[in-house]
Steps between C-alpha positions, in 0.01 A plus 500: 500500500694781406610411196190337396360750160215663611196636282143660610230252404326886319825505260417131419135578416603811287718287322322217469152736317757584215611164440150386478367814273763416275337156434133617584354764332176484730653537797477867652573695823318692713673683780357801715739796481801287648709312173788600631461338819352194376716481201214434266699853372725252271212395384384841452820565322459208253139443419360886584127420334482200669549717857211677650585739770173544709617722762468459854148330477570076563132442526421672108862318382352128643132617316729602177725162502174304544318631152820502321489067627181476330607598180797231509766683675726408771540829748761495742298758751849620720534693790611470861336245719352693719309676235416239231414271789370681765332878336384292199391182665121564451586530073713199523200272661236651298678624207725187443430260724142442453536479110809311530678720229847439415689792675787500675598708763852574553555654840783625636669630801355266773550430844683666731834501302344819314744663772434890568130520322366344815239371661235644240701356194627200642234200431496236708148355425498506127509120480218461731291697295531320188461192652168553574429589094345158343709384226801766578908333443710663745885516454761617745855445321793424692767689256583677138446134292193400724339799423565489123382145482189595690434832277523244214285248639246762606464596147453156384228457793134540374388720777565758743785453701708727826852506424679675835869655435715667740666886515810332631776322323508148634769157433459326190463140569313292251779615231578121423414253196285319750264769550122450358212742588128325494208651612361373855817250549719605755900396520713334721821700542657290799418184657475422810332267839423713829290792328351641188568866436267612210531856385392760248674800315825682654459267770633178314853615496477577844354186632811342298736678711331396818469149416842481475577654829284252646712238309786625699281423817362125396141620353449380164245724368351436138473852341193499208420840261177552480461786185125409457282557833198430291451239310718330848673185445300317740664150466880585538378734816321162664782269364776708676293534812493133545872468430584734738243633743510811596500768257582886457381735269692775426386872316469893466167489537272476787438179672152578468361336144821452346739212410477401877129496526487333128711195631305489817199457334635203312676319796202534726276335269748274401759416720521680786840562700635791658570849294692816553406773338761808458401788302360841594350439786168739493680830523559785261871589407655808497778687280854379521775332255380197382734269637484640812102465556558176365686426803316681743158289406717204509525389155848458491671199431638505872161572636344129344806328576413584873118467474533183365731353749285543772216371288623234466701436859 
């Protein structure tokens, strides 16, 4: 996919504030001493008093974002996943949560794609945290137009929802006149008979790639994006399950609480069959390139292909 155009889903949510503040005069950002690696410095740039800097304190910026909701406006609360997730988790529940305000939290740099931070910055259980919040939208986009589509529908949301974006640039693929973005449905990318693949984030372009490898072998694996973890789209998950049975789930997350353990939940209440689960698999990461840790933990497109033919041998 080399000469696929590739964009960091963080550039897509920077751009994507500034188109909205242009048609949205209550809609301000909150970031905690790191604009310019969120982006939400364009938005800076272009709408400075509607940008509050408040430092490197995520648990005060979540408490600031959720009084400025309760006087009508809609805060985009942005830092990186680990932090707006994970340090400020106890203000999200409480702060947010509990009052279901309408603030959104833009966070960035998940996952273990955040390369040579490391283990401490890369967040692999961000998802499974906000899961757990009643009433919290979660949103892992799959590319740059996902991710501007899901900024926009985030704002439209009444509510507080987890948006997740990614430090490294990944393949645009929804960049077609086909493409719609709802809340909670997911989309079928590929069809196919022998197995489901169903994956979130960065990991959609790869499980493309590795269903087609497994075309070359005689698997026909139906590939589905799922951008929004919570609310799931409980009906296509069973309906593919049935049409196929067996399915994968594919992300940069853990496989603890995630995408995998969201579908699980579904299928074994539902309609049970038999599920493989690749993701991190309850270990920390370390520093590296990107791609290359990407790889090691067996994210790679060449890594499913293989896990999924011997699932489903």
């Amino acid at each position: 996919m080399s000469d696929v155009k590739r964009i960091a889903t963080r550039e897509s949510y920077g751009k994507a504030l500034v188109e909205l503040g242009k048609l949205h005069e209550n809609l301000v950002v909150l970031d905690a001493d790191l604009a310019g690696a969120t982006k939400t410095a364009m938005f800076q740039k272009e709408f400075p008093e509607r940008h509050i800097d408040c430092g490197i304190a995520e648990g005060n910026m979540i408490g600031v974002a959720a009084g400025l909701a309760t006087t009508g406006k809609v805060p985009f609360a942005s830092s990186f996943a680990m932090f707006a997730a994970g340090r400020a988790f106890e203000q999200v529940r409480n702060s947010v949560g509990y009052p279901k305000l309408n603030v959104k939290i833009g966070a960035t740099h998940a996952g273990i794609s955040v390369g040579e931070d490391g283990a401490t910055h890369q967040c692999n259980e961000d998802i499974a945290l906000m899961r757990t919040i009643p009433g919290m939208v979660v949103i892992n986009p799959s590319d740059d137009v996902e991710a501007k589509a899901a900024v926009k529908a985030a704002y439209e949301h009444e509510g507080p929802v987890y948006l997740r974006f990614g430090r490294l640039a990944v393949p645009v693929i929804n960049d077609n006149p086909e493409y719609k973005f709802e809340l909670g449905k997911g989309i079928v990318l590929r069809e196919g008979t022998d197995v489901t693949i169903i994956a979130t984030g960065l990991e959609v372009s790869e499980s493309l790639e590795a269903a087609k490898k497994l075309e070359a072998d005689g698997i026909s694996a139906k590939v589905i994006n799922i951008h929004t973890i919570k609310p799931l789209d409980e009906k296509l998950v069973i309906e593919s399950a049935k049409e196929t049975g067996k399915v994968v789930t594919v992300e940069e997350h853990s496989v603890i609480g995630g995408l995998g353990s969201a579908v699980c939940d579904v299928l074994s209440e539902n309609y049970p069959v038999k599920v493989l689960k690749i993701g991190v698999n309850d270990v920390f990461g370390e520093s590296g390139p990107a791609l290359e840790l990407i790889k090691k933990y067996e994210l790679d497109a060449d890594s499913i292909y293989k896990k999924v033919k011997a699932f489903v041998s």
